[in-house]
KOLVODREN-90511 format. One record per atom (N, C-alpha, C, CB): residue in three letters; x, y, z. Coordinates in Angstrom, 1 decimal. Glycine has a CB too. Example, Ala and Ser with C-alpha at 12.3 -4.5 7.8 and 13.67 -1.06 7.14 Angstrom:
KOLVODREN-90511
<r><r>ALA</r><c1>13.2</c1><c2>-5.7</c2><c3>7.8</c3></r>
<r><r>ALA</r><c1>12.3</c1><c2>-4.5</c2><c3>7.8</c3></r>
<r><r>ALA</r><c1>13.2</c1><c2>-3.3</c2><c3>7.8</c3></r>
<r><r>ALA</r><c1>11.3</c1><c2>-4.5</c2><c3>9.0</c3></r>
<r><r>SER</r><c1>12.8</c1><c2>-2.2</c2><c3>7.1</c3></r>
<r><r>SER</r><c1>13.7</c1><c2>-1.1</c2><c3>7.1</c3></r>
<r><r>SER</r><c1>12.9</c1><c2>0.0</c2><c3>7.9</c3></r>
<r><r>SER</r><c1>14.1</c1><c2>-0.6</c2><c3>5.7</c3></r>
//
This chain:
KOLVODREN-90511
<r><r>UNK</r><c1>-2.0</c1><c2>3.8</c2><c3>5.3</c3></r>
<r><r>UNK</r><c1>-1.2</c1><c2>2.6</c2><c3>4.9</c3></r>
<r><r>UNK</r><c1>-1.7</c1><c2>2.2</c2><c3>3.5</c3></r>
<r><r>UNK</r><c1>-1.5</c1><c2>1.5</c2><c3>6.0</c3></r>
<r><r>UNK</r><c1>-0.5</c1><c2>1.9</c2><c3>2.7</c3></r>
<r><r>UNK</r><c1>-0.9</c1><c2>1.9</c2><c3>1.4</c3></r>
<r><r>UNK</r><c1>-0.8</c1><c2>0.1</c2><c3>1.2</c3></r>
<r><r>UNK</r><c1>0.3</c1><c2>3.0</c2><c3>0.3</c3></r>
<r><r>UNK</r><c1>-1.5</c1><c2>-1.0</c2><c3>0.3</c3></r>
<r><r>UNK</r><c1>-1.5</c1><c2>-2.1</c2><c3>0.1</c3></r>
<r><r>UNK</r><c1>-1.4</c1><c2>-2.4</c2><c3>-2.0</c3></r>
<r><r>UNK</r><c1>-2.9</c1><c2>-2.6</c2><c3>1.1</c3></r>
<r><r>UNK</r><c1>-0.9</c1><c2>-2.7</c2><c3>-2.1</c3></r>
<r><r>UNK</r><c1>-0.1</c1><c2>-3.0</c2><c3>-3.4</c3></r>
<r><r>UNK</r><c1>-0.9</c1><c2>-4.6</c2><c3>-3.9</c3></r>
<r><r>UNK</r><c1>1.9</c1><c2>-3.2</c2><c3>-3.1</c3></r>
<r><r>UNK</r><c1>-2.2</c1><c2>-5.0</c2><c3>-4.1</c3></r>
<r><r>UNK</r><c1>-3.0</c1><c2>-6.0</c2><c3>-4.3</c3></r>
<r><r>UNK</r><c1>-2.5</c1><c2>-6.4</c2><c3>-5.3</c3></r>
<r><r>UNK</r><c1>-4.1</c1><c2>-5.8</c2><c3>-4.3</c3></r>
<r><r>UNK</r><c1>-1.6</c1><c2>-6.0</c2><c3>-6.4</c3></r>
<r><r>UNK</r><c1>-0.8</c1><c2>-6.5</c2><c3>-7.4</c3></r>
<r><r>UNK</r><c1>-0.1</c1><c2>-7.2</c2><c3>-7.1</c3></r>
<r><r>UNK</r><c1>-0.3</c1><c2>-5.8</c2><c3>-8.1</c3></r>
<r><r>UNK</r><c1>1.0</c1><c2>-7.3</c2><c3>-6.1</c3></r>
<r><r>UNK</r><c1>2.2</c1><c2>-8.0</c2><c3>-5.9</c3></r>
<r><r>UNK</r><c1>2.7</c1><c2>-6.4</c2><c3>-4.6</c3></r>
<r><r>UNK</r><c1>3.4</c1><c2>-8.4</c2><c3>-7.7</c3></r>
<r><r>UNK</r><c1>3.4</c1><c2>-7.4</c2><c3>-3.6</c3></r>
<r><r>UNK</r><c1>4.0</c1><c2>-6.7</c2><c3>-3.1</c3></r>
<r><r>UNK</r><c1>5.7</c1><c2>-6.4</c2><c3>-3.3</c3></r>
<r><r>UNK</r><c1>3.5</c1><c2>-7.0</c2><c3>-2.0</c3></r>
<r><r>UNK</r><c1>6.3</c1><c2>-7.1</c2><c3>-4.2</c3></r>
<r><r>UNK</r><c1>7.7</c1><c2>-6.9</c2><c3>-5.2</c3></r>
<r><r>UNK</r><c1>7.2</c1><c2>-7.5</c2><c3>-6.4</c3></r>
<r><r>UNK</r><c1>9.2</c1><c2>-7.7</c2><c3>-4.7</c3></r>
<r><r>UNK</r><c1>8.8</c1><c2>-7.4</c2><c3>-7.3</c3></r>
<r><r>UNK</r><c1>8.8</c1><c2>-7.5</c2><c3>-8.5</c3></r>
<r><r>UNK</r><c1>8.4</c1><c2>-9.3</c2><c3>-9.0</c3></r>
<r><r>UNK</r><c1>10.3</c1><c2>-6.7</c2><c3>-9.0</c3></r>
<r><r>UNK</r><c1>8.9</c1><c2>-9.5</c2><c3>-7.9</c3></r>
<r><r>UNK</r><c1>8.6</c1><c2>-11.1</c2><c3>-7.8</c3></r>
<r><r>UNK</r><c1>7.2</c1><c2>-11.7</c2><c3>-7.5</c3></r>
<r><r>UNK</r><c1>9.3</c1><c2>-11.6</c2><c3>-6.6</c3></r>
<r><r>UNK</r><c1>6.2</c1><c2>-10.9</c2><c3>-7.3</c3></r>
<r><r>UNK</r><c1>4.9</c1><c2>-11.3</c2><c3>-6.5</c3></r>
<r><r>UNK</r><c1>4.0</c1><c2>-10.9</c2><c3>-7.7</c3></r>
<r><r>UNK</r><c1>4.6</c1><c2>-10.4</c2><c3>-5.0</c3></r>
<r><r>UNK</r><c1>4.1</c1><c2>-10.2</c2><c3>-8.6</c3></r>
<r><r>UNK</r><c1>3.5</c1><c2>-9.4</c2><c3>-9.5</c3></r>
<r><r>UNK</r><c1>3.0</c1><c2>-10.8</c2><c3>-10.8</c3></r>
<r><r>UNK</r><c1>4.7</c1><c2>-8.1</c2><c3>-10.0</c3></r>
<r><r>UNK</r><c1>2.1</c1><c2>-10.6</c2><c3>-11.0</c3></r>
<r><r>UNK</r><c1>1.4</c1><c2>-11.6</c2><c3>-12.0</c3></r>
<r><r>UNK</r><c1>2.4</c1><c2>-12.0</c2><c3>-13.0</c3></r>
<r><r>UNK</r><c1>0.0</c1><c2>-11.0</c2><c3>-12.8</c3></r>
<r><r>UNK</r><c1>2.5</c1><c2>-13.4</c2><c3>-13.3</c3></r>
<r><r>UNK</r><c1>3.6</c1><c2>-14.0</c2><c3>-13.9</c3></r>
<r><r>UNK</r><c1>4.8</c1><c2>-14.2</c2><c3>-13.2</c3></r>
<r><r>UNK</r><c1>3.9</c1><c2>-13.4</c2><c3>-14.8</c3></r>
<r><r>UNK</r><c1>5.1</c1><c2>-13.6</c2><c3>-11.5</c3></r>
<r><r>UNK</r><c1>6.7</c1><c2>-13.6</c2><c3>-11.1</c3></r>
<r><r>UNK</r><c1>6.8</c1><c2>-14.9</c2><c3>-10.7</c3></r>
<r><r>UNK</r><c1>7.3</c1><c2>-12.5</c2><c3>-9.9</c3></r>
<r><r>UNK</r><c1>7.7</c1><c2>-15.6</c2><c3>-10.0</c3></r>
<r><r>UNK</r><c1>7.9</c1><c2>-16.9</c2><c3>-9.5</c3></r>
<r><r>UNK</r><c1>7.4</c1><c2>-16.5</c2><c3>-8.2</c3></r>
<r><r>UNK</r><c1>9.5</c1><c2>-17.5</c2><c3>-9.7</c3></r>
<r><r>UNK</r><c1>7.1</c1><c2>-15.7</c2><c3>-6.9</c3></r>
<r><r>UNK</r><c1>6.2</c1><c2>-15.8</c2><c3>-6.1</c3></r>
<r><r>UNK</r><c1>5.1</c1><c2>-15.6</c2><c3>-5.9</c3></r>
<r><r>UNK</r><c1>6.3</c1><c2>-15.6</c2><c3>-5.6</c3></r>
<r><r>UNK</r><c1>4.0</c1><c2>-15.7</c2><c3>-7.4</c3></r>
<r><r>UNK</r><c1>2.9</c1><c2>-15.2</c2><c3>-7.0</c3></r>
<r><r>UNK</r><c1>1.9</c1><c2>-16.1</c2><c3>-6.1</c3></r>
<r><r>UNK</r><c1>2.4</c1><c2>-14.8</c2><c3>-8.1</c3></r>
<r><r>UNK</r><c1>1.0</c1><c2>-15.5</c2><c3>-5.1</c3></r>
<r><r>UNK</r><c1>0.4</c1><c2>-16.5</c2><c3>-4.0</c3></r>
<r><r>UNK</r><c1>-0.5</c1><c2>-15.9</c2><c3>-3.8</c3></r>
<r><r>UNK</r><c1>1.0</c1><c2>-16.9</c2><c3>-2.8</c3></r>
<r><r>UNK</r><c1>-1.3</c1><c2>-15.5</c2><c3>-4.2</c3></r>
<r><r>UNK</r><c1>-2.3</c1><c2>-14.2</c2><c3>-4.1</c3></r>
<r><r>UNK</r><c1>-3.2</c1><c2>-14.4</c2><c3>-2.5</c3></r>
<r><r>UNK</r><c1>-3.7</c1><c2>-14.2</c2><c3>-5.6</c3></r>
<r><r>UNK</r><c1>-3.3</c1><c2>-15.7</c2><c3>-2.1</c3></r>
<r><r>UNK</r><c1>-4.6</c1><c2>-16.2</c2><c3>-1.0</c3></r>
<r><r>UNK</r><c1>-3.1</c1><c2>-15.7</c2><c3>0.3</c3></r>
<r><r>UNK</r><c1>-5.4</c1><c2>-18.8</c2><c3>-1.1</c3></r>
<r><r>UNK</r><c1>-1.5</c1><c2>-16.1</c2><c3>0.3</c3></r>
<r><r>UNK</r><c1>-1.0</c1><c2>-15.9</c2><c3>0.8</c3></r>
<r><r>UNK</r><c1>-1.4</c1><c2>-13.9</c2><c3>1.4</c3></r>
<r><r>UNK</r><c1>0.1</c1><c2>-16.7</c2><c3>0.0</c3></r>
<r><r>UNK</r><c1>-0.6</c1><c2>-13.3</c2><c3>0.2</c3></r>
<r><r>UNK</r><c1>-0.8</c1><c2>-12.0</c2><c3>-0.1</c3></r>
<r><r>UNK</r><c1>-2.4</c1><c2>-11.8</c2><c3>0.8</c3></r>
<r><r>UNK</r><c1>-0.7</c1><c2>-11.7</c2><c3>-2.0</c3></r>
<r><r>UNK</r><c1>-3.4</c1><c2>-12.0</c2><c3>0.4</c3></r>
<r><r>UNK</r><c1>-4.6</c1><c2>-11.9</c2><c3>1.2</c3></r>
<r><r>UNK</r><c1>-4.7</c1><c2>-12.0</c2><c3>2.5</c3></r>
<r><r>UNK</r><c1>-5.4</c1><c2>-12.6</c2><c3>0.8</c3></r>
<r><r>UNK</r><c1>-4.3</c1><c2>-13.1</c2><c3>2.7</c3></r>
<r><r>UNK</r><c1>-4.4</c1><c2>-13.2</c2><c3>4.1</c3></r>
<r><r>UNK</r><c1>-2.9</c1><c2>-12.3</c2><c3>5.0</c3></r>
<r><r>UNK</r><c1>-4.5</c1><c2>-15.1</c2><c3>4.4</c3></r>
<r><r>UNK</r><c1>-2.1</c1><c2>-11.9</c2><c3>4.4</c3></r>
<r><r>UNK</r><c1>-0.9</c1><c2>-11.1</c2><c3>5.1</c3></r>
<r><r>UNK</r><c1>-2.3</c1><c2>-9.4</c2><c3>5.1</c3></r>
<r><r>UNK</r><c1>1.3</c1><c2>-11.1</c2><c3>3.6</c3></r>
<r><r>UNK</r><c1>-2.6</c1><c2>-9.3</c2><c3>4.1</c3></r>
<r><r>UNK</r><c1>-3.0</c1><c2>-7.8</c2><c3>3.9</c3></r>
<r><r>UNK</r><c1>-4.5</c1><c2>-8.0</c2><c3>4.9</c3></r>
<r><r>UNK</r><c1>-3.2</c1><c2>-7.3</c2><c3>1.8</c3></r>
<r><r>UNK</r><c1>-5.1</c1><c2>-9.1</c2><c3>5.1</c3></r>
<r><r>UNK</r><c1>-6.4</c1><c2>-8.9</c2><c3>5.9</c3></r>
<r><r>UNK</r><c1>-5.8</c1><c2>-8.7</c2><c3>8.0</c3></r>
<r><r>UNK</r><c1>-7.6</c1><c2>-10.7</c2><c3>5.5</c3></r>
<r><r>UNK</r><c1>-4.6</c1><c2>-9.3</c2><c3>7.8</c3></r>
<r><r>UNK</r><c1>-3.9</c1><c2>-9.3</c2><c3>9.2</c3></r>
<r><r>UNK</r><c1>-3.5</c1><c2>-8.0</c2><c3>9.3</c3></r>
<r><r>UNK</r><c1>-2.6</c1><c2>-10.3</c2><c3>9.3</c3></r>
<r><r>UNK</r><c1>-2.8</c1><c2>-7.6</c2><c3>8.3</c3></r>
<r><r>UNK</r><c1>-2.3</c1><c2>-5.7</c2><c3>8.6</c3></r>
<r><r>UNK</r><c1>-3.4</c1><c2>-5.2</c2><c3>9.1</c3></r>
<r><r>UNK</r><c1>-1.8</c1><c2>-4.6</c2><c3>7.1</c3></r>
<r><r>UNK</r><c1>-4.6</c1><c2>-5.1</c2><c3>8.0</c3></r>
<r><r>UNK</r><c1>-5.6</c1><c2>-4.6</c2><c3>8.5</c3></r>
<r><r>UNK</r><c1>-6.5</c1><c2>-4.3</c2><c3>9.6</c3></r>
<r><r>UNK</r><c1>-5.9</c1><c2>-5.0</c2><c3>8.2</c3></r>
<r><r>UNK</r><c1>-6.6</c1><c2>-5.7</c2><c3>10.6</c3></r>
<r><r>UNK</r><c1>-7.3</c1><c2>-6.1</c2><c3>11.5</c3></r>
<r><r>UNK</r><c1>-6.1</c1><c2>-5.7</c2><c3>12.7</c3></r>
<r><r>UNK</r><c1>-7.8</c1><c2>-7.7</c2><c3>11.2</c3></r>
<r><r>UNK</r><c1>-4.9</c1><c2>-5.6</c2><c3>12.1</c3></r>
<r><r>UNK</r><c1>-4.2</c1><c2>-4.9</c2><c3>13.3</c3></r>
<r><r>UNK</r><c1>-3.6</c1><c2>-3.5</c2><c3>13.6</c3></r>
<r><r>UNK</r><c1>-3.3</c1><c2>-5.5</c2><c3>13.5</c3></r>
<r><r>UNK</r><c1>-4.1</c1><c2>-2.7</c2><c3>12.9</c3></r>
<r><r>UNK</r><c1>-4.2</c1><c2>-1.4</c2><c3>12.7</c3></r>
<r><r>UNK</r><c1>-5.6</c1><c2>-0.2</c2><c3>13.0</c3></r>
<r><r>UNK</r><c1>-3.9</c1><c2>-1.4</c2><c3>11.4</c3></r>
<r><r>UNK</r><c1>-4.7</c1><c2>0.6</c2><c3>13.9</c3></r>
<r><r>UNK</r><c1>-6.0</c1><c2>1.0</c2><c3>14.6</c3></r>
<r><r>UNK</r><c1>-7.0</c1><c2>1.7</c2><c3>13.6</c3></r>
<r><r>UNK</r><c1>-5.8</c1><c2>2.1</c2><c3>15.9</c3></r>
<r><r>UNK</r><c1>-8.4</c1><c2>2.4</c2><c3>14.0</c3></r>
<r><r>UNK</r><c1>-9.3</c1><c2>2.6</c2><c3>12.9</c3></r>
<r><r>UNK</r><c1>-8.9</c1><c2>4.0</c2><c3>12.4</c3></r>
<r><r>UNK</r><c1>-10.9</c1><c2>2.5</c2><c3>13.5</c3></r>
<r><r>UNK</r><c1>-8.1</c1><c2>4.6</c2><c3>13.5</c3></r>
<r><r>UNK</r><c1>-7.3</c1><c2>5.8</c2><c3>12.8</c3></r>
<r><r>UNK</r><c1>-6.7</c1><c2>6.0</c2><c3>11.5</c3></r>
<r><r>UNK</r><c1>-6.4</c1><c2>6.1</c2><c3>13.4</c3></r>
<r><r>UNK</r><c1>-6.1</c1><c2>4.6</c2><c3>10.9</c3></r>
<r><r>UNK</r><c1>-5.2</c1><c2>4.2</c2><c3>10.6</c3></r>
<r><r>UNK</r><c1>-6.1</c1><c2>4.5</c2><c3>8.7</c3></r>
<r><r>UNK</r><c1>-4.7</c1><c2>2.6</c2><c3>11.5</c3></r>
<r><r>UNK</r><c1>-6.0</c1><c2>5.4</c2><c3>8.1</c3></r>
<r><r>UNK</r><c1>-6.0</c1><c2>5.4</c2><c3>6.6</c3></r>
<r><r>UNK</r><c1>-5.8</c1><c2>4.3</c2><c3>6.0</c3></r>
<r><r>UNK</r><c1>-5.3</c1><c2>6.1</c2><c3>6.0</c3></r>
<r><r>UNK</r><c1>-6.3</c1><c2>2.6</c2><c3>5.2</c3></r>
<r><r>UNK</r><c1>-5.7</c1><c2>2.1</c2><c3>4.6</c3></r>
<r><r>UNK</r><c1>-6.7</c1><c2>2.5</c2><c3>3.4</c3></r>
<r><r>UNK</r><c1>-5.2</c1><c2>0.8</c2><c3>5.1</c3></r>
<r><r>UNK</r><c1>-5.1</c1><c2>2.0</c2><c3>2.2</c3></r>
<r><r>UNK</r><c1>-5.8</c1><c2>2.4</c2><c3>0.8</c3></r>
<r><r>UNK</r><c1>-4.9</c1><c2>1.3</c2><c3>-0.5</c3></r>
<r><r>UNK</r><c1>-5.4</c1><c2>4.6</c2><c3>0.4</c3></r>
<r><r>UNK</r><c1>-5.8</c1><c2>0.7</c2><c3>-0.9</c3></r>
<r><r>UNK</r><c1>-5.7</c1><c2>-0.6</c2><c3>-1.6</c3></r>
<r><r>UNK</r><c1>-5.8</c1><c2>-0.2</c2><c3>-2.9</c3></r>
<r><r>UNK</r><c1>-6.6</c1><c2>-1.6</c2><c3>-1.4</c3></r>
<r><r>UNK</r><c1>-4.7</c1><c2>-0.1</c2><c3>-3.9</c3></r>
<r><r>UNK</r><c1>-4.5</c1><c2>-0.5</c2><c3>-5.5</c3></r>
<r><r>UNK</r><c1>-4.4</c1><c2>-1.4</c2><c3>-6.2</c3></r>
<r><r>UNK</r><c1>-3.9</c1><c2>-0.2</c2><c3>-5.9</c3></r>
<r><r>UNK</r><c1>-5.2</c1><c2>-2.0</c2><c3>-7.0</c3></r>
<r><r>UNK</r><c1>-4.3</c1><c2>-3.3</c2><c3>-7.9</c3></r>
<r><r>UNK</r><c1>-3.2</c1><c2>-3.4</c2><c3>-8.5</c3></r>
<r><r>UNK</r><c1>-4.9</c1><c2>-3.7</c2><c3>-8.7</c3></r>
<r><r>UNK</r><c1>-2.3</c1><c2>-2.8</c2><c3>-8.1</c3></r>
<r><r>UNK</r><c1>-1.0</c1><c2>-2.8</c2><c3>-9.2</c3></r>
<r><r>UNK</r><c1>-0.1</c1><c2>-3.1</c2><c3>-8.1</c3></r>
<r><r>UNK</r><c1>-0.5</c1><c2>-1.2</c2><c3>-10.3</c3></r>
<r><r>UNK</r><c1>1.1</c1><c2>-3.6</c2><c3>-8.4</c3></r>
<r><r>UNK</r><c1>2.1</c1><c2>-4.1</c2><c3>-7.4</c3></r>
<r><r>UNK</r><c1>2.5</c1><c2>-2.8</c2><c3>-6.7</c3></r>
<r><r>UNK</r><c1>3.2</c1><c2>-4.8</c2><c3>-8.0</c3></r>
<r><r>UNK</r><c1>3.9</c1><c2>-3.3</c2><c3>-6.3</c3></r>
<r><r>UNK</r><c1>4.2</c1><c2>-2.4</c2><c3>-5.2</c3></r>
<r><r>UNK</r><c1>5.1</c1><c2>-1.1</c2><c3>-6.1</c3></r>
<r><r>UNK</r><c1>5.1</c1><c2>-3.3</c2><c3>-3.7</c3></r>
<r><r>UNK</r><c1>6.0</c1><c2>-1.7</c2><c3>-6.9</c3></r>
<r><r>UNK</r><c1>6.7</c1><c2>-1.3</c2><c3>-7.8</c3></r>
<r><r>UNK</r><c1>6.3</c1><c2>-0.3</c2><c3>-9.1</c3></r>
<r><r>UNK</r><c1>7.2</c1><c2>-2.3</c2><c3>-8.2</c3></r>
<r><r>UNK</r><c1>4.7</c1><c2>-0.6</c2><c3>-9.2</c3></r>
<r><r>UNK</r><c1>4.2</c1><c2>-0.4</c2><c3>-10.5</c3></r>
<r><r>UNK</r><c1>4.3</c1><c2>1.3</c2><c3>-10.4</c3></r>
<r><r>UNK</r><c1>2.6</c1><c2>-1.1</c2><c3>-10.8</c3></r>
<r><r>UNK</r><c1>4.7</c1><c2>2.1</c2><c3>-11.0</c3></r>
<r><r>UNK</r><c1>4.7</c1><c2>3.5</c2><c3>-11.6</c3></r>
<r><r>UNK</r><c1>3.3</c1><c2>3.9</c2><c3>-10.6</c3></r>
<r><r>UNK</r><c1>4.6</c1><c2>3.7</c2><c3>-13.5</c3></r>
<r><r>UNK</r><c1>1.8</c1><c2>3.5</c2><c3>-11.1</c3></r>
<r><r>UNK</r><c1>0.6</c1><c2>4.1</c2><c3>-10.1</c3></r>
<r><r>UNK</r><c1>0.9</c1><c2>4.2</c2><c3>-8.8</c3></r>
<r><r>UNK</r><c1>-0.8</c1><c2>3.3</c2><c3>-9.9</c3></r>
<r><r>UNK</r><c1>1.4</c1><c2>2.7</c2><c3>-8.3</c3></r>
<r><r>UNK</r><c1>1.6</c1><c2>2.7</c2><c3>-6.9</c3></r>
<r><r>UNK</r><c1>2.3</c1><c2>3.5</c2><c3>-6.3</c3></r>
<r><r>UNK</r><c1>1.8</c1><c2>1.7</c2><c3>-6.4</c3></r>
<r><r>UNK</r><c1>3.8</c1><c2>4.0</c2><c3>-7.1</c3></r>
<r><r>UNK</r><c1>4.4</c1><c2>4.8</c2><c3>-6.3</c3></r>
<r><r>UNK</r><c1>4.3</c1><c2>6.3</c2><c3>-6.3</c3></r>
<r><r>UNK</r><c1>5.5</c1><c2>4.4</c2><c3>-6.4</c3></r>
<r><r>UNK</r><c1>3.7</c1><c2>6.0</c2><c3>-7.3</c3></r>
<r><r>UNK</r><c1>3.3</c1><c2>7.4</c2><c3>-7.6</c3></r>
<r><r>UNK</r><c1>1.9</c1><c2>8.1</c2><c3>-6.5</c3></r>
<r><r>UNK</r><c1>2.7</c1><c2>7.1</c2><c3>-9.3</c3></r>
<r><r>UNK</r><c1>1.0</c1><c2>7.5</c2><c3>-6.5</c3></r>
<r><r>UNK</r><c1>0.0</c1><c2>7.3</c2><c3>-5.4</c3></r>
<r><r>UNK</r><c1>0.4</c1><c2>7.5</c2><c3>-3.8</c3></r>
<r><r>UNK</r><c1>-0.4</c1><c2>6.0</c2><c3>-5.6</c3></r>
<r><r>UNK</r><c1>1.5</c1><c2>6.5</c2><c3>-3.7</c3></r>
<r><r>UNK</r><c1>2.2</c1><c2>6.3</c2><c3>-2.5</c3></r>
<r><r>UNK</r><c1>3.0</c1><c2>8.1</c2><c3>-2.2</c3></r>
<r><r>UNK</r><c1>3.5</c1><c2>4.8</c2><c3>-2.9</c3></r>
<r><r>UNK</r><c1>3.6</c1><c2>8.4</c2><c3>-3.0</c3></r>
<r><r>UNK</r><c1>4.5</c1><c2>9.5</c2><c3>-2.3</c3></r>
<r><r>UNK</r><c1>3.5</c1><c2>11.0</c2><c3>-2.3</c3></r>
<r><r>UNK</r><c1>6.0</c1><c2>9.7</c2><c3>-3.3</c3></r>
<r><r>UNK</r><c1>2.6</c1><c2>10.4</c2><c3>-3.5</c3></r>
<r><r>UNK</r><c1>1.7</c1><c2>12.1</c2><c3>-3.5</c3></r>
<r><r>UNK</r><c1>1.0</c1><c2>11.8</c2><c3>-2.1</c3></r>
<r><r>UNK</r><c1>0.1</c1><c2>12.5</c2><c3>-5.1</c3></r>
<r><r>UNK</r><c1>0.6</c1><c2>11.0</c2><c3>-1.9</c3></r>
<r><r>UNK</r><c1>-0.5</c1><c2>10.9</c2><c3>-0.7</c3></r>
<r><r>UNK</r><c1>0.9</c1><c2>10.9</c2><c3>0.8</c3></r>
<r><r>UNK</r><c1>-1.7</c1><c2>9.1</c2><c3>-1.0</c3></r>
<r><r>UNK</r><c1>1.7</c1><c2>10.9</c2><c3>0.6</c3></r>
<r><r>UNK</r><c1>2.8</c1><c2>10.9</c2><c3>1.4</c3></r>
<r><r>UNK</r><c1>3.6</c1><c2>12.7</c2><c3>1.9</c3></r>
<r><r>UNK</r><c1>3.9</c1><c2>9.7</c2><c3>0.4</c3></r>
<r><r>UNK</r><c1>3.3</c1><c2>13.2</c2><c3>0.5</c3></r>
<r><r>UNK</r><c1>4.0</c1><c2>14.8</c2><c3>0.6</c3></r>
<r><r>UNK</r><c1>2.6</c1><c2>15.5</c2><c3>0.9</c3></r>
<r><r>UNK</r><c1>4.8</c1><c2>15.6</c2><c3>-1.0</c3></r>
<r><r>UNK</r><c1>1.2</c1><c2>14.9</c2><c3>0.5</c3></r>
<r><r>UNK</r><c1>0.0</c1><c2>15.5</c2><c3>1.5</c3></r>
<r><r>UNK</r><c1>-0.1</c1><c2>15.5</c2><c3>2.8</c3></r>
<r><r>UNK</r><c1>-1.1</c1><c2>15.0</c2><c3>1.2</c3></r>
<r><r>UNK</r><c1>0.3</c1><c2>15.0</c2><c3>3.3</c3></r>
<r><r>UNK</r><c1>0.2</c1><c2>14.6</c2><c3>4.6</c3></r>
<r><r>UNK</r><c1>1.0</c1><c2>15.4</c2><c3>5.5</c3></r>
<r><r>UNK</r><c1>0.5</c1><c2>13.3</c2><c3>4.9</c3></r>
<r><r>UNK</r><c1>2.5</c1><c2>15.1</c2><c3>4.9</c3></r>
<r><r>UNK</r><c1>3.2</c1><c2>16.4</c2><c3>5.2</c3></r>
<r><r>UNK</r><c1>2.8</c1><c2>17.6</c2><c3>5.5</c3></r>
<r><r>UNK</r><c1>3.8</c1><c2>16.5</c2><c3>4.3</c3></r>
<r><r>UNK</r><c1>2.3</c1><c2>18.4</c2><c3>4.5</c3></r>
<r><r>UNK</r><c1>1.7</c1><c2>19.3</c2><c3>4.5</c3></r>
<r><r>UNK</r><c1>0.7</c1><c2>19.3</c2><c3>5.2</c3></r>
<r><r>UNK</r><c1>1.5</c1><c2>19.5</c2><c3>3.5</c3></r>
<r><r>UNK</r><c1>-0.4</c1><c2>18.9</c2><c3>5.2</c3></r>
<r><r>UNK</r><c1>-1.1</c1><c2>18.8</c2><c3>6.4</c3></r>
<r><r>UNK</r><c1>-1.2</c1><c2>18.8</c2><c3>7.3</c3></r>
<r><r>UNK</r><c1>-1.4</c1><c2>18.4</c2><c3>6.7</c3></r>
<r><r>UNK</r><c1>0.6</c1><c2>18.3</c2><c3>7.8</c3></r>
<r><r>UNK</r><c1>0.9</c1><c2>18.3</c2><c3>9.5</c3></r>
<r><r>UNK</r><c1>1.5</c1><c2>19.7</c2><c3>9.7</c3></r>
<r><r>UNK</r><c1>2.1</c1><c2>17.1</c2><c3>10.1</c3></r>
<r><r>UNK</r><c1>2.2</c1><c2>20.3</c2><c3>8.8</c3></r>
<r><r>UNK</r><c1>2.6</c1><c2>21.3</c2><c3>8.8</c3></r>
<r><r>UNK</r><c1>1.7</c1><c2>22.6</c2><c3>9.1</c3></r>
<r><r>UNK</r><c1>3.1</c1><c2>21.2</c2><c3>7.8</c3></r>
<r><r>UNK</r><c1>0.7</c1><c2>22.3</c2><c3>8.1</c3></r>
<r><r>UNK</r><c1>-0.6</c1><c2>23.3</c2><c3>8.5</c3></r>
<r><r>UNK</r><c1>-0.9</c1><c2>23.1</c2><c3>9.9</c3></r>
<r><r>UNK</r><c1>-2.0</c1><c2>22.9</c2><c3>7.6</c3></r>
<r><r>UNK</r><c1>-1.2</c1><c2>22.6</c2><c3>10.3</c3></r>
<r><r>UNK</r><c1>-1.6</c1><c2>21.9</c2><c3>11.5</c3></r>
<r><r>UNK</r><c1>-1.3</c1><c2>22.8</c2><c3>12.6</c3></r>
<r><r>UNK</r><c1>-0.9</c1><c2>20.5</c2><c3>11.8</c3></r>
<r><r>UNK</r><c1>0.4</c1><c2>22.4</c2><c3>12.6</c3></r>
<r><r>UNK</r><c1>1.0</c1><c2>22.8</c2><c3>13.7</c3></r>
<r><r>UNK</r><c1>2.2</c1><c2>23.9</c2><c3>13.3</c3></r>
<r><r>UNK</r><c1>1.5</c1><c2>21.4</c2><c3>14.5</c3></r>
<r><r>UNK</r><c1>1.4</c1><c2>24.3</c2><c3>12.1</c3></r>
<r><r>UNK</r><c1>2.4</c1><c2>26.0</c2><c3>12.1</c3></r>
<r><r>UNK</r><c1>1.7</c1><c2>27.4</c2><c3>13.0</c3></r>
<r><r>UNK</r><c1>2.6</c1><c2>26.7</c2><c3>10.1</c3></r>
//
């Protein structure tokens, strides 16, 4: 589970008209606490939008893939 500590849209992102960061905190400590320990989470500071994050987001997304594939070929 990937968390975007920058903003989670283009709107949330430092300077947007919803930034709320204690809001954002406390949404991202709840995901947390309700996700089993199986559960990979991995926290970036850049929003959700930002080029790292998605970038980050899909490599670690076509790994996994692969991984299951290995798995169970």
């Amino acid at each position: 589970f990937m968390i975007p500590e920058g903003g989670v849209s283009r709107y949330s992102v430092e300077g947007g008209p919803l930034v709320d960061r204690d809001s954002d905190q406390a949404f991202f400590d709840a995901i947390k606490q309700g996700l089993p320990a199986s559960v990979n989470v991995v926290a970036l500071p850049t929003g959700a939008e930002d080029k790292q994050f998605v970038e980050t987001a899909v490599a670690t997304l076509v790994e996994q893939i692969e991984n299951h594939r290995r798995v169970t070929a």
